[in-house]
C-alpha positions in Angstrom: 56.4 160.6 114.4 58.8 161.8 116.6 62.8 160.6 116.5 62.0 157.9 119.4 59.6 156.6 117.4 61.2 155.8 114.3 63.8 154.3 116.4 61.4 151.7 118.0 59.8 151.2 114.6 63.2 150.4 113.2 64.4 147.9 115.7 60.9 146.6 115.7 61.4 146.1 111.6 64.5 144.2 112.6 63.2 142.0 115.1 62.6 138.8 112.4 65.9 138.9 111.4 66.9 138.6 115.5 64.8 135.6 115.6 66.7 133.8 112.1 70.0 135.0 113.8 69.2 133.6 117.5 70.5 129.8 116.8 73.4 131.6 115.7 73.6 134.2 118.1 73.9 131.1 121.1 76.2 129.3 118.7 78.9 131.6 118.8 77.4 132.9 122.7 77.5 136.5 121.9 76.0 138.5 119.3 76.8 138.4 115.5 78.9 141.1 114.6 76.3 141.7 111.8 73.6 142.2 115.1 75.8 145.0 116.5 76.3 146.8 113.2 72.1 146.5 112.4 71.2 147.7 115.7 74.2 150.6 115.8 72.1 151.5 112.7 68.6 152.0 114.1 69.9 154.6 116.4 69.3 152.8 119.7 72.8 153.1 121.4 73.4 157.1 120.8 69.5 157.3 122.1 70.5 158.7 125.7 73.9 160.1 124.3 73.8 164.0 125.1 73.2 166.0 122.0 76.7 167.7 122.5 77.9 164.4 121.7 76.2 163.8 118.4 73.3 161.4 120.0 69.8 161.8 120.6 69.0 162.9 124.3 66.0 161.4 124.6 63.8 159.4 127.2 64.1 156.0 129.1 60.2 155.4 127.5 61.2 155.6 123.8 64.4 153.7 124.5 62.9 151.0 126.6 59.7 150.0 124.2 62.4 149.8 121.5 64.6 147.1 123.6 61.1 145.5 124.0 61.1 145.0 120.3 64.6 143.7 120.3 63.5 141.3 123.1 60.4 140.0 121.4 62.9 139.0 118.3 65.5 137.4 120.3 66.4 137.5 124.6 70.1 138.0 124.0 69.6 140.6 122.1 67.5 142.8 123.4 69.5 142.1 126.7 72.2 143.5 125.5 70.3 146.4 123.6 69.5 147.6 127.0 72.9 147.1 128.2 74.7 148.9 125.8 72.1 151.9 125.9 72.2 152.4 129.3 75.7 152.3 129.7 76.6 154.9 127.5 73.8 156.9 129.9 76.1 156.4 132.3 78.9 157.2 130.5 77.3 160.9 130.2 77.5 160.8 134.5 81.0 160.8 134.7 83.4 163.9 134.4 83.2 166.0 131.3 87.1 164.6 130.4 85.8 161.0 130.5 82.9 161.5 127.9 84.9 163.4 125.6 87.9 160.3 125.6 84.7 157.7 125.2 82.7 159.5 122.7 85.9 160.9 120.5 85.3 158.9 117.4 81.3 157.6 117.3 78.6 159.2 119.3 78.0 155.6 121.4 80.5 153.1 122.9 80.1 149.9 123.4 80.2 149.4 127.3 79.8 146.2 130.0 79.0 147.3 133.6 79.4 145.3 136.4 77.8 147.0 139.5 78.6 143.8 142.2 81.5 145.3 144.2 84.0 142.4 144.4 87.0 144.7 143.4 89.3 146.6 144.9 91.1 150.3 144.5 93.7 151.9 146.3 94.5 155.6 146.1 97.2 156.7 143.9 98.3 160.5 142.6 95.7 161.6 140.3 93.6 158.6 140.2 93.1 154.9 141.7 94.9 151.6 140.9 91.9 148.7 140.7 92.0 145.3 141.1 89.6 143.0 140.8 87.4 140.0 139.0 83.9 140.3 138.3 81.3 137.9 136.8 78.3 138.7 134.4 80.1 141.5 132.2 77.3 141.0 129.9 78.5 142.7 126.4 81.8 142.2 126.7 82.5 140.5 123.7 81.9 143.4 121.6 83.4 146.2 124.2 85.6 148.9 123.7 85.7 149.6 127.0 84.1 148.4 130.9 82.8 149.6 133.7 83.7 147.6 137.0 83.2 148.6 140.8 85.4 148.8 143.5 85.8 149.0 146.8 88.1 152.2 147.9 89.2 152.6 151.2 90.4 156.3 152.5 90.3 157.4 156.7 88.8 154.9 158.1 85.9 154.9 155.5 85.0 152.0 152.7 83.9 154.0 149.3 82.3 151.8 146.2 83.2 153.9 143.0 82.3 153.3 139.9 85.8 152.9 137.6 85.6 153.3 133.6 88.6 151.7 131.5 89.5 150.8 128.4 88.9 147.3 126.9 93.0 146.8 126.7 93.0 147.0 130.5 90.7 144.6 131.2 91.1 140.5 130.9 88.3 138.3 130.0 87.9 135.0 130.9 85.8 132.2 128.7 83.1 131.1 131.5 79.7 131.6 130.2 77.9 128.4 129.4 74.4 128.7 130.1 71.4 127.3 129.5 69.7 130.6 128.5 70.6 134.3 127.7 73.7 131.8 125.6 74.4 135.2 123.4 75.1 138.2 125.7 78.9 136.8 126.1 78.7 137.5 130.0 82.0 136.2 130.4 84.5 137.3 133.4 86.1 140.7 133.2 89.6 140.7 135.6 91.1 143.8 135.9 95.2 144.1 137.9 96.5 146.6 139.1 95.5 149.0 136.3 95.6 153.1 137.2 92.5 154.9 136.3 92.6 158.8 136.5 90.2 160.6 138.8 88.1 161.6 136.2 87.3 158.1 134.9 85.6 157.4 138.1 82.5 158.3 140.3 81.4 157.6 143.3 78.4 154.9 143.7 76.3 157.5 146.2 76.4 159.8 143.2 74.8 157.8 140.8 72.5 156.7 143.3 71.1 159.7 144.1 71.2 161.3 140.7 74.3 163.9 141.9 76.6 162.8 139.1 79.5 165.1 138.0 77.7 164.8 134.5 74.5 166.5 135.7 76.4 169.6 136.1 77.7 169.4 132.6 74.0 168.4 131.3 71.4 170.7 132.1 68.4 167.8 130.7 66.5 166.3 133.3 67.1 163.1 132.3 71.0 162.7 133.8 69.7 163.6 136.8 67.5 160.2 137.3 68.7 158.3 139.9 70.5 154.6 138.7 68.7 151.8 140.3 65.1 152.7 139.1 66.1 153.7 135.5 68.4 150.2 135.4 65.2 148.0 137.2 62.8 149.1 134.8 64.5 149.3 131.4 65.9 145.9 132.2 62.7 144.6 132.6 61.8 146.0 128.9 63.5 143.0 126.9 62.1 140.4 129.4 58.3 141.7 128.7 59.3 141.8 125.2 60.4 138.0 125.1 57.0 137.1 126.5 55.2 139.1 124.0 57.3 137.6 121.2 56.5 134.2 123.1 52.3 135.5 122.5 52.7 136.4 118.9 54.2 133.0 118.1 51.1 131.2 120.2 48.2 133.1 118.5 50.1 132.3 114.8 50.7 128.6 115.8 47.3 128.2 117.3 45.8 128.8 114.1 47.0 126.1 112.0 48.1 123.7 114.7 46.2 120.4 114.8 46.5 118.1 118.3 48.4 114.8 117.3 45.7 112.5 118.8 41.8 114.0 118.4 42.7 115.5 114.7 41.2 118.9 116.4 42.0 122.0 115.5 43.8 124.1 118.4 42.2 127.5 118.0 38.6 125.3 118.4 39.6 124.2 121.4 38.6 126.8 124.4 41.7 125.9 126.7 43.6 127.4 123.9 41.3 130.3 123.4 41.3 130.9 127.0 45.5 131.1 127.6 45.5 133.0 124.3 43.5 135.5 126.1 45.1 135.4 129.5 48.1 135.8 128.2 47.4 138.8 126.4 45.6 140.5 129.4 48.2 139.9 131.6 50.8 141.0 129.1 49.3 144.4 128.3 48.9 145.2 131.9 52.8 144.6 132.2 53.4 146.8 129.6 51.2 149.4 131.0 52.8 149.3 134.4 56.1 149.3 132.9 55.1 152.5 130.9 53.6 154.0 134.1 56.5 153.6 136.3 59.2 154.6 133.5 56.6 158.0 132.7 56.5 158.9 136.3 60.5 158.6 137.2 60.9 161.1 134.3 58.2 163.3 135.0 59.1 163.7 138.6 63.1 164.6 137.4 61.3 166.7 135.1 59.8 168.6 137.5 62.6 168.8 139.9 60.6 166.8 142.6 63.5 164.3 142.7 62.9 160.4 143.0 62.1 159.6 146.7 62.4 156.5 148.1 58.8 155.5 147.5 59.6 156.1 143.9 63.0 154.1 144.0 61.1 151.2 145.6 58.3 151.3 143.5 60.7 150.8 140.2 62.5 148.1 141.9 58.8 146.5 142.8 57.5 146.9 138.6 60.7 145.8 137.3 60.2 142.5 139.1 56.0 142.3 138.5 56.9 142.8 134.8 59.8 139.8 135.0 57.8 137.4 137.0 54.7 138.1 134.9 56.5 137.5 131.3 58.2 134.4 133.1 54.6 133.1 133.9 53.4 133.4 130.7 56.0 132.2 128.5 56.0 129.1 130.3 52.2 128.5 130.6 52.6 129.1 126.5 55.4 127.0 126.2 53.5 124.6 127.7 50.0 124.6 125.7 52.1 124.8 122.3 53.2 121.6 122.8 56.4 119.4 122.6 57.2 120.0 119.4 58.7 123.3 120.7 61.2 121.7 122.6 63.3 121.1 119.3 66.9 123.2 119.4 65.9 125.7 116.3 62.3 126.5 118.0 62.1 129.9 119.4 59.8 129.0 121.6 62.1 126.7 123.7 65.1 129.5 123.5 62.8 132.4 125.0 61.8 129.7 127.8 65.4 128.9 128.3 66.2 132.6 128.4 63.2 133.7 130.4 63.9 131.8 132.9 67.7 132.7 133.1 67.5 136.1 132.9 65.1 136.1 135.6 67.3 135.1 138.2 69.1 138.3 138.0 69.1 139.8 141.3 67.1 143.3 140.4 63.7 141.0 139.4 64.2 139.1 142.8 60.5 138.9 143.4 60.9 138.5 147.2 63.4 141.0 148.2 61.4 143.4 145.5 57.9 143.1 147.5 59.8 143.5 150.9 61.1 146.4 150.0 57.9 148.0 148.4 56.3 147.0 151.6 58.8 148.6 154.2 59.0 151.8 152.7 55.5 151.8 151.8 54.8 151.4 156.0 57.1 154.0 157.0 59.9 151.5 157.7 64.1 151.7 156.5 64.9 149.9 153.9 68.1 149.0 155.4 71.6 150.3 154.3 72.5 147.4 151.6 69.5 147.3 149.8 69.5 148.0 146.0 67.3 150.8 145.7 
């Protein structure tokens, strides 16, 4: 068993004790302290940390089957198990000088991103001043430090950049109350007129097109992966893994549930055998496209073939196959399990609730993710705003 491995079996280990903590975990609407300090200690945030740095180096696969197992235990968490991974991924894209300051004490940080440009950043000597609000920082609860975009403007030309700060330059403001997804504290980061030095920024192209200043300090194929397919598809890991936590729960409540009227036994009756067994199919061939797409992104970096754009549009079309499918199905479940689910402490009712929240998110838009697929797929341009 390789390193990735034990990882996923660890947080998979932990998943029951995600699921006691989740009433909690909305309660307070972010994670328990006691949540961040279990996970921190399967491994999974130092998992795409370069070795240099004291973390693991390894692939999106390993990391995104264990955020699945986080998922399947509770939706908040295993959101922000992919969050705070991934970040510290893109930490190891910025200048050398940036991931020594973030990565000086403990071989992961804990990081919100918020990639919707609706700051601003003037030039200054040596750096930029930024300015700005932006909505869904999901982890910020627990950050020591954010990333925001902003909008630079230099000769005539408009620039997004990618600016990294530390958490006492950034103000957060109480708005998330949700119906679903309560836990990931995606509260409002505001950030005035702070300076950030050049080397605690990057352009958005760069990441984009997998020409970060980091992959000329990291020779490993992997921080040379493009952003938008390796953030589509490992943030569709924890949604899958919510529906297959949903499928678990379904198969164990089938067995011993009786129906309130006719005395009968669920798992006797063959509408329950039959979503039982839908559900599973459809499932597994999630996870296996999932797999698929996340196997082929890193081969072809691998290989030096570089992600085309048939490969960027593909990710962005499996990311939101994968979220539509585990929407389906946790609410076709929800529905045959009955309404006893819809009590506050079920778990069944939170991952519906979260399921459908998390969904909404604009990289598992189902219709702007098939349009794309299909323009590119017919020779045709994507367009110059799309998220791809």
């Amino acid at each position: 068993m390789g390193y990735g491995d034990e990882i996923v079996r660890r947080v998979r280990e932990l998943a029951p004790v995600l699921t006691e903590r989740a009433r909690e975990t909305e309660d307070l609407r972010r994670l328990p302290d006691g949540t961040i300090e279990d996970l921190a200690g399967t491994g999974l945030f130092g998992m795409l940390v370069p070795k240099r740095f004291g973390g693991a180096e390894l692939g999106f696969e390993a990391m995104a089957a264990a955020c699945r197992e986080a998922g399947a235990g509770c939706g908040s968490t295993g959101w922000l198990s992919v969050i705070y991974t991934l970040h510290n991924w893109m930490v190891a894209l910025f200048p050398e000088q940036a991931q020594e300051e973030v990565w000086a004490e403990r071989p992961y940080a804990l990081i919100p991103c918020v990639l919707a440009p609706t700051g601003t950043a003037e030039p200054a000597d040596g750096g930029h001043r930024v300015t700005g609000r932006w909505s869904w920082g999901s982890g910020v609860m627990h950050a020591d430090h954010a990333m925001v975009m902003g909008l630079v403007s230099a000769d005539g030309a408009i620039e997004p950049r990618l600016f990294l700060l530390p958490r006492a330059d950034v103000t957060v403001h109480d708005v998330w109350h949700t119906s679903g997804m309560r836990g990931t504290g995606s509260n409002d980061i505001e950030v005035a007129d702070v300076f950030v030095p050049a080397h605690r920024s990057v352009p958005l192209a760069a990441l984009a097109e997998g020409r970060s200043p980091g992959a000329d300090v990291h020779p490993a194929a992997l921080y040379r992966v493009p952003l938008v397919p390796v953030f589509a598809l490992t943030s569709a890991a924890p949604v899958l893994g919510m529906a297959e936590g949903v499928l678990a729960r379904f198969g164990e409540r089938m067995r011993s549930r009786r129906m309130a009227y006719s005395g009968e036994r669920q798992r006797d009756l063959m509408s329950g055998q039959i979503r039982l067994a839908a559900a599973t199919a459809d499932l597994a061939a999630a996870r296996l496209l999932l797999e698929d797409a996340l196997r082929d992104v890193s081969e072809a970096a691998a290989a030096g073939d570089g992600i085309d754009l048939h490969r960027r549009a593909r990710a962005r079309l499996v990311a939101a196959h994968v979220a539509g499918t585990a929407r389906r199905v946790v609410n076709e479940l929800c529905s045959a399990a009955g309404a006893s689910t819809q009590f506050a402490d079920s778990p069944f009712q939170r991952a519906q609730r979260d399921v459908n929240t998390i969904s909404g998110h604009v990289v598992f838009d189902p219709d702007a993710a098939y349009a794309l697929y299909g323009r590119v797929e017919l020779g045709m341009d994507p367009g110059p705003t799309v998220l791809v």
